[in-house]
C-alpha positions as CSV (number, residue, x, y, z in Angstrom):
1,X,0.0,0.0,0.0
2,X,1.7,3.3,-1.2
3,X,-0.7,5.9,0.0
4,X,-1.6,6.8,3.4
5,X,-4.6,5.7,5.6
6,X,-5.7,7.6,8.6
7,X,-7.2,4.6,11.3
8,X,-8.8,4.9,14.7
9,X,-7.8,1.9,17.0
10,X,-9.1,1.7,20.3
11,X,-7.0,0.4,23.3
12,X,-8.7,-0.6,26.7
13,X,-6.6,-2.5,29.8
14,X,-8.6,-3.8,33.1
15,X,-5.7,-5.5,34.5
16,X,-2.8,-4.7,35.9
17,X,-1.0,-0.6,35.7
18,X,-3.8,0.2,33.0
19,X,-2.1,3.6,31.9
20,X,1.1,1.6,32.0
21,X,-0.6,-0.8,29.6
22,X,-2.0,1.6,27.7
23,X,1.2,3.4,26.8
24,X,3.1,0.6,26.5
25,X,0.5,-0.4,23.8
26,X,0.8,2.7,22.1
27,X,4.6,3.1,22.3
28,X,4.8,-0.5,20.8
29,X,2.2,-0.1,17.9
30,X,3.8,3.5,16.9
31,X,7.1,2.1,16.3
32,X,5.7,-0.1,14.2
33,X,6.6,0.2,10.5
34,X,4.2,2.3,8.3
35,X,2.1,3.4,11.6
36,X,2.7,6.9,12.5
37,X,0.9,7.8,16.4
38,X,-0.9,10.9,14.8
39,X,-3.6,11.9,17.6
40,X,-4.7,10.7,21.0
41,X,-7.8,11.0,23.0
42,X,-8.0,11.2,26.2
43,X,-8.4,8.2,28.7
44,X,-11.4,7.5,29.8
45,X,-12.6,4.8,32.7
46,X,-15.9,2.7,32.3
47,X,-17.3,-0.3,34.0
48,X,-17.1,-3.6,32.1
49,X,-20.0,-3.7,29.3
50,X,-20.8,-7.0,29.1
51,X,-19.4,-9.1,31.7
52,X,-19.4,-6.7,34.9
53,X,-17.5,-9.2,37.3
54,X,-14.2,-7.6,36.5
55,X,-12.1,-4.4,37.4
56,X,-13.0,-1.1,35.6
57,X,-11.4,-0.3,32.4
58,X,-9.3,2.7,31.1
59,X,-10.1,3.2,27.1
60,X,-8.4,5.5,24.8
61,X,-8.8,5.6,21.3
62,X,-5.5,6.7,19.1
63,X,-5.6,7.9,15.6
64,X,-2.8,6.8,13.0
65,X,-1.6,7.2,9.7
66,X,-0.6,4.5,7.7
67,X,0.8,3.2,4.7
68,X,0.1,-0.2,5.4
69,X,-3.2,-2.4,4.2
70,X,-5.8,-3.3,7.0
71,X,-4.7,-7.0,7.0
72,X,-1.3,-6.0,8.3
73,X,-2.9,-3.4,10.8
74,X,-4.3,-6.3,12.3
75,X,-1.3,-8.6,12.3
76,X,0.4,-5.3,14.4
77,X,-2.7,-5.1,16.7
78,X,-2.2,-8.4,17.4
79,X,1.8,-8.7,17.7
80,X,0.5,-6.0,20.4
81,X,-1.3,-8.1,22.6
82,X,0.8,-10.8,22.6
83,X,3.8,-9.2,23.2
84,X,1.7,-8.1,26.1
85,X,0.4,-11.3,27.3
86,X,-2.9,-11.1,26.8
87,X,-4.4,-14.3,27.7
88,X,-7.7,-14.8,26.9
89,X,-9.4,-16.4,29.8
90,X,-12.9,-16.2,28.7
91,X,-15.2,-14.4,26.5
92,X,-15.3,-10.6,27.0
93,X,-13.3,-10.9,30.4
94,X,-10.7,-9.2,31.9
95,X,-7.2,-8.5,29.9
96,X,-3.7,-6.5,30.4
97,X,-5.2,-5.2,26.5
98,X,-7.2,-5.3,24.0
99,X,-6.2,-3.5,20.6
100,X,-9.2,-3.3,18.1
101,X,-9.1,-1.3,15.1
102,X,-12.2,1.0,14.4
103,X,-12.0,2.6,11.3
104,X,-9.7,2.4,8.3
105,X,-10.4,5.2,6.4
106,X,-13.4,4.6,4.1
107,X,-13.4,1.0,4.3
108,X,-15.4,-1.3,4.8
109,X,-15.0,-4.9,5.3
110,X,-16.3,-7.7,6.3
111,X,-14.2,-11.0,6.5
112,X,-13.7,-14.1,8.5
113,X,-11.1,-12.1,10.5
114,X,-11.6,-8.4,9.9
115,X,-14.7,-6.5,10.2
116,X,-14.5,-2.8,9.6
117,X,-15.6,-0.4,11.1
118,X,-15.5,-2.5,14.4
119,X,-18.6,-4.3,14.2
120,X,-19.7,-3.0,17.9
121,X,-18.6,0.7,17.2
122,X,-21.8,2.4,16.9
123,X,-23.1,0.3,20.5
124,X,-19.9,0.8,23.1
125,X,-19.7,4.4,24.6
126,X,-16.3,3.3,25.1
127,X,-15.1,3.6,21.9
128,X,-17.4,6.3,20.4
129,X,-16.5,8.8,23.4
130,X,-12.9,8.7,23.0
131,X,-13.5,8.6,19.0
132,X,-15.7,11.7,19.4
133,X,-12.9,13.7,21.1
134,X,-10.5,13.1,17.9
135,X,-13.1,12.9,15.0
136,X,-16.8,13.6,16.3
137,X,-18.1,14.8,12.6
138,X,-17.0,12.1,10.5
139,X,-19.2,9.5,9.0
140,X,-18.8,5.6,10.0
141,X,-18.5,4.2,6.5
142,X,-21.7,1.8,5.4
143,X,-23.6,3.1,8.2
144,X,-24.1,7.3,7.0
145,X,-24.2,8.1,11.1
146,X,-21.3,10.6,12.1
147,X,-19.5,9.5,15.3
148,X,-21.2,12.4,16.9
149,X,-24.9,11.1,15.3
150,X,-24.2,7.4,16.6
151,X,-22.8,8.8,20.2
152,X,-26.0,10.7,20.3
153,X,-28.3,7.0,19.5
154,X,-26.8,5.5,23.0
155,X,-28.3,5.0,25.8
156,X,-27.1,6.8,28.7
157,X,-23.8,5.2,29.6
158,X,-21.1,5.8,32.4
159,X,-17.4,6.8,31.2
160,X,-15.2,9.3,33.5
161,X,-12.3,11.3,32.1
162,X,-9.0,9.9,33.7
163,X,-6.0,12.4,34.9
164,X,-3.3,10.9,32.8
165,X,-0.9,12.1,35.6
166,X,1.9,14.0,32.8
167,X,1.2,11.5,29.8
């Protein structure tokens, strides 16, 4: 891929120094190849969504610009977490982080091991909160809802700005 790509990936932690594991994410992903840290939002903490027996979760979302294909995004994403030790314990639970990409420019895809955008975008405050901070009037691809638009559709959720003490 020769031309660049601006993507919104979403990093949470619930385990763990979760601003530790949230920059250590970052830092890792950014000096990556073809990913260039562009924008951040700020962190934000929510309770678990789905599975609420676990610790709280700090959530960011970065934007970056790439020159790499979505496929290979992934693969990054991925080399992430497991550099990281993510261990999935059980569905939804808690992890040291979760890296998820959100939107790859105008795409939109839907294979066995890439959905994009982020087939839960437009439901998770979590993501659309911290997305809203760094790109609130563009349109979700496939869907014609800005992020603000979508944000707006939720229900009322519970996410608190965190002090990212210097970062």
């Amino acid at each position: 891929m020769e031309e660049k790509v601006i993507a919104y990936i979403a990093l949470g932690s619930n385990l763990g120094d979760r601003i530790k594991n949230l920059r250590t994410a970052l830092d890792s992903l950014s000096s990556s190849a073809g990913v260039y840290e562009a924008y951040k939002s700020p962190v934000y903490e929510s309770p678990a969504a789905e599975v609420p027996d676990q610790p709280d979760f700090l959530n960011r979302v970065v934007e970056v610009e790439t020159w790499i294909g979505p496929h290979e995004l992934l693969a990054r994403c991925q080399e992430v977490e497991k550099k990281m030790r993510r261990k999935k314990t059980r569905e939804k639970g808690p992890r040291v982080i979760d890296v998820d990409i959100l939107l790859f420019g105008d795409a939109v895809l839907n294979d066995k091991d890439l959905v994009i955008p982020h087939p839960a975008l437009t439901e998770r405050a979590f993501f659309l909160v911290p997305l809203m901070d760094l790109a609130g009037n563009i349109f979700i691809p496939g869907t014609g809802l800005r992020i603000s638009d979508a944000l707006a559709e939720l229900a009322p959720y519970k996410l608190e700005k965190v002090n990212e003490r210097g970062w």
